[in-house]
N, C-alpha and C positions, 0 to 999 in steps of 0.2 A: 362836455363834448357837444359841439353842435349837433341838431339832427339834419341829416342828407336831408334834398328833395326828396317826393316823391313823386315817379312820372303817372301818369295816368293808364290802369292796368291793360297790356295789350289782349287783343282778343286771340286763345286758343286756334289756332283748324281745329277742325270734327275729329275726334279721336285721339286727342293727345291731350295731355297735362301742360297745363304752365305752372313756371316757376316764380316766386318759391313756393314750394309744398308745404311748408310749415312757415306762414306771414306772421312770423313774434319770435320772438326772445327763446328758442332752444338751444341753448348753447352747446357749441363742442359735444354734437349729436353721436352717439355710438352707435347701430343697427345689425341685429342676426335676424336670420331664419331660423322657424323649427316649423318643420312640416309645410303648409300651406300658409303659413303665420309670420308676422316680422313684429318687433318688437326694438320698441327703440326708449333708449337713456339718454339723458343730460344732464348737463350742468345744473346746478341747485343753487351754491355757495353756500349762502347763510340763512336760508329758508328752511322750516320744516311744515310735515313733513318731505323731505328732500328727495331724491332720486325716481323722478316724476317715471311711469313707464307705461308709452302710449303704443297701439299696437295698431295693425293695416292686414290689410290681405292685399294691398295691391301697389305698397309703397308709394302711394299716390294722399289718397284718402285717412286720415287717421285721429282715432279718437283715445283721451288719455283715461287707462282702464284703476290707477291705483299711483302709489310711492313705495317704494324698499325700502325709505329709512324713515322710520318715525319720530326721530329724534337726531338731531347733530351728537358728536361725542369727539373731543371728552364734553359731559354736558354742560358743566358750569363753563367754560368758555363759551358757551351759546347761549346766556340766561339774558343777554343784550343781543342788540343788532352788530353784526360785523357781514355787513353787505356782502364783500368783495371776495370774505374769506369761506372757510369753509370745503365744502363738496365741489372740485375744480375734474374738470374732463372724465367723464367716466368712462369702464370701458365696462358693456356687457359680451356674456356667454354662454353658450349651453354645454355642459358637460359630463357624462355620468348620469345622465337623468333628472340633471341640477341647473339650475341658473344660477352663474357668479355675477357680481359685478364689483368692480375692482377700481378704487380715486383713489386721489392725490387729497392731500388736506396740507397747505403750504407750509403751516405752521407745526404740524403731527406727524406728519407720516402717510404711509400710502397704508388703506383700511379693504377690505374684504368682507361682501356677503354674499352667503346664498341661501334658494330656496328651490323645492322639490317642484312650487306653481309659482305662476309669475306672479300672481298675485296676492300671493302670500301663505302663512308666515313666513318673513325673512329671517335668516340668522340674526343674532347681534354682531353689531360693528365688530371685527377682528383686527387690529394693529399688525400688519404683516410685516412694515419695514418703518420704525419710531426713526424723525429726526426730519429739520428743517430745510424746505426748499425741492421737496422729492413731488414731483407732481404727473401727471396723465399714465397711469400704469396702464399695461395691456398683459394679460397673460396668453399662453398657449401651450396650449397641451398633445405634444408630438406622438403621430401615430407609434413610436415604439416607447406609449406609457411617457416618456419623459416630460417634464412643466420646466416653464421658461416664463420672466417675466423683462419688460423692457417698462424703462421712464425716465422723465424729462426732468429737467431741473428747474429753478424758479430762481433767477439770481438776485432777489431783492430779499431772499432768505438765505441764501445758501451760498451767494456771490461768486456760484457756476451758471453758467447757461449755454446753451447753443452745443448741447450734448445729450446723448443717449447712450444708457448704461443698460448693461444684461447682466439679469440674474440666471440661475440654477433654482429652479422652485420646488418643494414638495409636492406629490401629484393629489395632496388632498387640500392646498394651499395655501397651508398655516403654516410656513415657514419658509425662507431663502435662504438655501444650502452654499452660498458663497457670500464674500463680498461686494463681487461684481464687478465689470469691465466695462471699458468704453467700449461700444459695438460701431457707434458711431460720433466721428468728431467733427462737427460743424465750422470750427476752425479753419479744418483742413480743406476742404471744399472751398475755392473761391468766391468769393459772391454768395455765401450763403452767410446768413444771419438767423437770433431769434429759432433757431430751431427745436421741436419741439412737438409735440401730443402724436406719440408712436401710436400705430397700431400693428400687430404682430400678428403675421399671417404663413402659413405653410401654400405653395402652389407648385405644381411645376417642376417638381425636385429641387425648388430653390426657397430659403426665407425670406420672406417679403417684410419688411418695413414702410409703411404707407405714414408719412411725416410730415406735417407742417411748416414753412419758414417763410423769412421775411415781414414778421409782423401782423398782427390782429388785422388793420383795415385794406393793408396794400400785396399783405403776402402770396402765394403760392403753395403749390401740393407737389412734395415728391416723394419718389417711390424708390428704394434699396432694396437691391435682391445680391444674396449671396448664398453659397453649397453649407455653409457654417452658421449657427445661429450666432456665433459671436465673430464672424465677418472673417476677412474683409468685405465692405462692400463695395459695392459700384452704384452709382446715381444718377438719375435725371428728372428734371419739372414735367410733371406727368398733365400737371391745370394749372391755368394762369390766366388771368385778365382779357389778355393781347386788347383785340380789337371791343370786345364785349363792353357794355355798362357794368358789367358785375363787377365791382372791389375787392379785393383778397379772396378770392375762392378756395379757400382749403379748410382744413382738418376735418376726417370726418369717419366714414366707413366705406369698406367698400364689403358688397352683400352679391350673393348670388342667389338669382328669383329660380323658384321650383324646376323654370321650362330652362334653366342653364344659360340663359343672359345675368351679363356682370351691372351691374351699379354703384355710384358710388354718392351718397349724400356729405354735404360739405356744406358748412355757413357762409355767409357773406353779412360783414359787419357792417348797420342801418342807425349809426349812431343813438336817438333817445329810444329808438326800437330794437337794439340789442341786438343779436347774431340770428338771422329769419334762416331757415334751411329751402337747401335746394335738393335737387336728384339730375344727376347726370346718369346718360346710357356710358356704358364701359367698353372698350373692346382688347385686343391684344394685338400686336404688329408681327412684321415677320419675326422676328428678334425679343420675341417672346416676352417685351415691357406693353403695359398698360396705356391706352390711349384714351382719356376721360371727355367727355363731350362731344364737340364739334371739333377732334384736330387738335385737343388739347384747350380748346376756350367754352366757356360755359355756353349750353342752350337756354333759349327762352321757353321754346316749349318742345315738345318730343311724345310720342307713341309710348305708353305707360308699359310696365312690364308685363303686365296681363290683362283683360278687358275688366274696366273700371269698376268700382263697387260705387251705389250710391254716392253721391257727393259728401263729405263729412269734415270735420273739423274738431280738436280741442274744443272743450264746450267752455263757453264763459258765461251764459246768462245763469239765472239761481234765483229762488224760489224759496231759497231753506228750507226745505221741508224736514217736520217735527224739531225745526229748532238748527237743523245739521246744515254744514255747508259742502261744496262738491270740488273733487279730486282738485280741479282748477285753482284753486284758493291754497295757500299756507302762510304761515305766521311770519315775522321777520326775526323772531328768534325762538328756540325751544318751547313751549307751548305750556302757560304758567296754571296752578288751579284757580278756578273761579274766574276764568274772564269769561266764560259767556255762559248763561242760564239754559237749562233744558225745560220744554215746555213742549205740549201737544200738538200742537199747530202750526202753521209755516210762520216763516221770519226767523231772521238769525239776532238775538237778543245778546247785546257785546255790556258787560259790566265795564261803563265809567269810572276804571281805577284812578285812584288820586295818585301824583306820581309828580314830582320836580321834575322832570321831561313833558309839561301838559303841551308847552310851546313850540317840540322843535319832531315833529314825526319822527325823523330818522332817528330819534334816540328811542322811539318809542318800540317795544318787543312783540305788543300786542294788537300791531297793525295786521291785518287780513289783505294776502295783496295775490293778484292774478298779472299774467303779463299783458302789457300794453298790444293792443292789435297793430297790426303794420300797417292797415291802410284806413284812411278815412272811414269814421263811425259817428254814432252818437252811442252816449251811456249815461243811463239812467238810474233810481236806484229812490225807494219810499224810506221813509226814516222819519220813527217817531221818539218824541224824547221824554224819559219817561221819570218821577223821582220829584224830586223836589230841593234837592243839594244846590249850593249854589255852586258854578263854574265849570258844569255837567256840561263838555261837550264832543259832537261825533259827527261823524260828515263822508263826503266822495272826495278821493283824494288822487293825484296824479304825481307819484314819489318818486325821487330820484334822488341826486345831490343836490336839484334843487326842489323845491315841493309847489304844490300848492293845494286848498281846498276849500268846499262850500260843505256848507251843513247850519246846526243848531247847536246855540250856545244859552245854557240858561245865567242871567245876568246876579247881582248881591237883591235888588228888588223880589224875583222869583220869575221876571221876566224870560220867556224862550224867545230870542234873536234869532233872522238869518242871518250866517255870519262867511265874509268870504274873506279867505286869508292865503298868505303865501311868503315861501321866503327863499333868497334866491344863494348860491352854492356857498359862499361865504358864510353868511348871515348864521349870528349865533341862536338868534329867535325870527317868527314869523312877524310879520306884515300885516294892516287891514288893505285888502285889494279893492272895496268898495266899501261903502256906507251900510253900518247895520239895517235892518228895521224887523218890525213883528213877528212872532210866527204864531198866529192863534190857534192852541190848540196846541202846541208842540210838535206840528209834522211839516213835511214839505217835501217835497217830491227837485230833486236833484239831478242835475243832466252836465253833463259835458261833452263837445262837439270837439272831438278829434279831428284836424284840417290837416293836409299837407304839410309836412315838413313839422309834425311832431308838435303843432300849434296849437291850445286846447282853450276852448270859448266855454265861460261857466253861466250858468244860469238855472235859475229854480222857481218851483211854483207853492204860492202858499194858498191859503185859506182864502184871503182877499182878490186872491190874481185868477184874470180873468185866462191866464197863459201864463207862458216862463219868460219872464225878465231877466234880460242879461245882465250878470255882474260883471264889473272888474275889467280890466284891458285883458286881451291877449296872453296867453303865459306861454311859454317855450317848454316844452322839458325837456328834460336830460336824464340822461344815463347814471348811473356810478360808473367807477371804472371798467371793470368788467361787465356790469349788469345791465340790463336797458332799463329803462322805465316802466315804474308798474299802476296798476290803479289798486286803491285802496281804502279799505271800509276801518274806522277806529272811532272811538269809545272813547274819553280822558275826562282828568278834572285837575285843576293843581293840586297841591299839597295842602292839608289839614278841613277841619269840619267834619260834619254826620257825610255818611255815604251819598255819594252823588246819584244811584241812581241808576238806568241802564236807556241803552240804546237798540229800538227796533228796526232794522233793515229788512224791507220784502220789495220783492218782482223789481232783482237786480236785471238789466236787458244792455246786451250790446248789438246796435241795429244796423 
């Protein structure tokens, strides 16, 4: 998937937020309130730990405080990378004194946890409804005690789509007390397509369905109210494009801040940067439907919902400190023993496992990866190579369907190389992007220039350089299908010989 431009970020007025609020890859964003607090879930896929959950006091500003799932399940289905798969649209909630949070897993079933704090312990994964293609669950739990759930279909499992089904739920939400009905059929609706990531809402004497359609990059946000939780409904495009720059403005939350203003955060799909979230203000018309933005089209920036907190962000820079890496970071599949050493000090020390996948990242489990930033950066990152095995190698990496990366590679001699490689979405193995040469000492100091339009410029500095000499032309990246692009720290060696050895990573910096 190409990456869009980027235009060049407009300046706020005094007192307002621009958008997006979240510049990276959050996907299929879920958001509640409790108390003065908001707290927001996404998409994961095939990352652990998965069900990242960042929290705000001002829906503006937000920083990510933990994960609910420390593991994919079932587990041996995640003992590899399956990018795409996995932890698809979550939905979180407070209820009971509990937080839920309730996905879709295309290939499993829709799973449930909770926990008494958000930040843990989480229950274990619970299989609430086994079977393929069931995906973006929402529940809710109706003031007279009753639970309901609503979800979407995946038709490249289930070869349903562009439907939404209700259940009958337990009110302690380990079970669905019917089979279920269509609440809503996307069919039936003209012009609508791709429908899909419910959210399930009580307002108004009426039940609200806040719904996505028309597709990932170009779709729209609509909204079904009816007197019946299993309908009929009635419908209209509550957000959409129109005049804006924004691309498919939907699926998301809609949240009410403490002082009684509505909101609603929604993606907007940035191809090698994956779905960045926005925050629209909310209102309601005479006719008692939802009016999101400007009139129904996204704003660029707007008056936050309370006066602002510090300026803040998802944290990506890292230090590892005692050896440990931060919330930012997860594996690309279940998290194996022995890939990385514990030690006193900072640096994150990744064991060079040997492994017939040395050449192709995306098969690799024991990649460390954070999301790509949305806008122009540079990223940095020390790495020392350490061992004596031959074929020992680890690097900064820019992952996607297609890859690329610089780092150190130790040669059959006992040589440590800078080595800069890449390989492009086809391609069954990696590329030399530039010419080896030395690395005295085994360390080098690693950078990559994030440009417009998703463009990354590699270059490193060794022992001999007096600066960072650029490697390699240009490289694009890209997405997977769902995913955006990530950056990534790994460890490898091919297959067979004495152990290869390990990899020091310190004063990771995204600037």
């Amino acid at each position: 998937m190409t990456a869009l431009p980027v235009a060049p970020a407009p300046t706020a007025p005094a007192g307002t937020y621009r958008n997006p609020v979240l510049d990276a890859d959050w996907s299929d964003p879920d958001v509640i309130r409790v108390g003065d607090d908001y707290y927001l879930t996404a998409s994961s896929f095939g990352r652990a730990p998965g069900l990242p959950i960042l929290h705000s006091r001002d829906l503006v500003n937000w920083r990510i405080i933990g994960h609910a799932l420390k593991r994919l399940e079932p587990e041996q289905a995640f003992t590899v990378p399956r990018h795409d798969c996995g932890v698809w649209a979550p939905s979180i909630r407070h209820h009971a004194g509990r937080f839920w949070i309730f996905w879709g897993d295309p290939d499993h079933g829709i799973y449930q946890i909770s926990a008494e704090d958000v930040r843990g312990p989480w229950s274990r994964p619970h299989l609430l409804k086994a079977g393929r293609g069931l995906i973006d669950p929402c529940p809710l739990w109706d003031t007279d005690g009753r639970a309901y759930l609503v979800h979407a279909w995946a038709k490249s499992r289930s070869g349903i789509k562009n439907r939404l089904t209700g259940h009958r739920m337990s009110p302690d939400g380990r079970e669905l007390l019917d089979v279920g009905r269509t609440v809503v059929d996307g069919d039936a609706l003209p012009g609508w397509f791709t429908l899909e990531g419910p959210k399930l809402y009580r307002h108004g004497g009426w039940y609200w369905i806040f719904a996505p359609a028309g597709g990932v990059e170009t779709g729209w946000q609509g909204a079904f109210r009816s007197r019946d939780v299993f309908g009929p409904y009635e419908e209209r495009i509550v957000l959409a494009q129109g005049r804006s720059g924004v691309n498919g403005p939907h699926q998301g939350a809609w949240v009410r801040a403490a002082g009684g203003s509505d909101w609603f955060l929604h993606f907007q799909q940035r191809g090698a940067y994956g779905r960045v979230v926005h925050l629209q203000p909310m209102d309601w018309d005479e006719h008692g439907w939802p009016v999101i933005g400007d009139g129904g089209e996204p704003v660029a920036a707007h008056r936050p919902p309370v006066d602002a907190e510090r300026p803040a962000a998802p944290a990506t820079d890292d230090d590892f400190p005692g050896g440990r890496f931060g919330h930012q970071w997860s594996w690309t599949a279940n998290p194996g023993h022995g890939w990385t050493v514990a030690h006193g000090g900072d640096g994150l020390r990744l064991v060079c496992r040997r492994t017939a996948d040395a050449q192709d990242l995306r098969r690799l489990p024991n990649v460390l990866v954070q999301r790509l930033p949305g806008r122009p950066c540079t990223v940095e990152a020390e790495l020392r190579l350490d061992g004596a095995g031959s074929g020992a190698r680890a690097g900064l990496a820019v992952l996607g369907d297609a890859f690329a990366w610089i780092g150190l590679e130790r040669d059959a001699s006992g040589t440590t190389r800078l080595v800069h490689r890449f390989a492009e979405p086809a391609a069954a193995h990696e590329r030399d992007a530039a010419h080896s040469r030395p690395a005295p000492g085994g360390r080098a100091r690693l950078r990559v220039e994030l440009l417009p339009g998703a463009r990354c410029l590699f270059s490193a500095r060794t022992g001999d350089d007096t600066g960072f000499l650029p490697s390699g032309p240009p490289f694009a990246a890209t997405s997977w299908r769902w995913v955006g692009a990530q950056l990534g720290l790994f460890a490898a060696a091919p297959e067979g010989g004495e152990p290869a050895g390990t990899a020091d990573f310190t004063r990771f910096r995204v600037t």
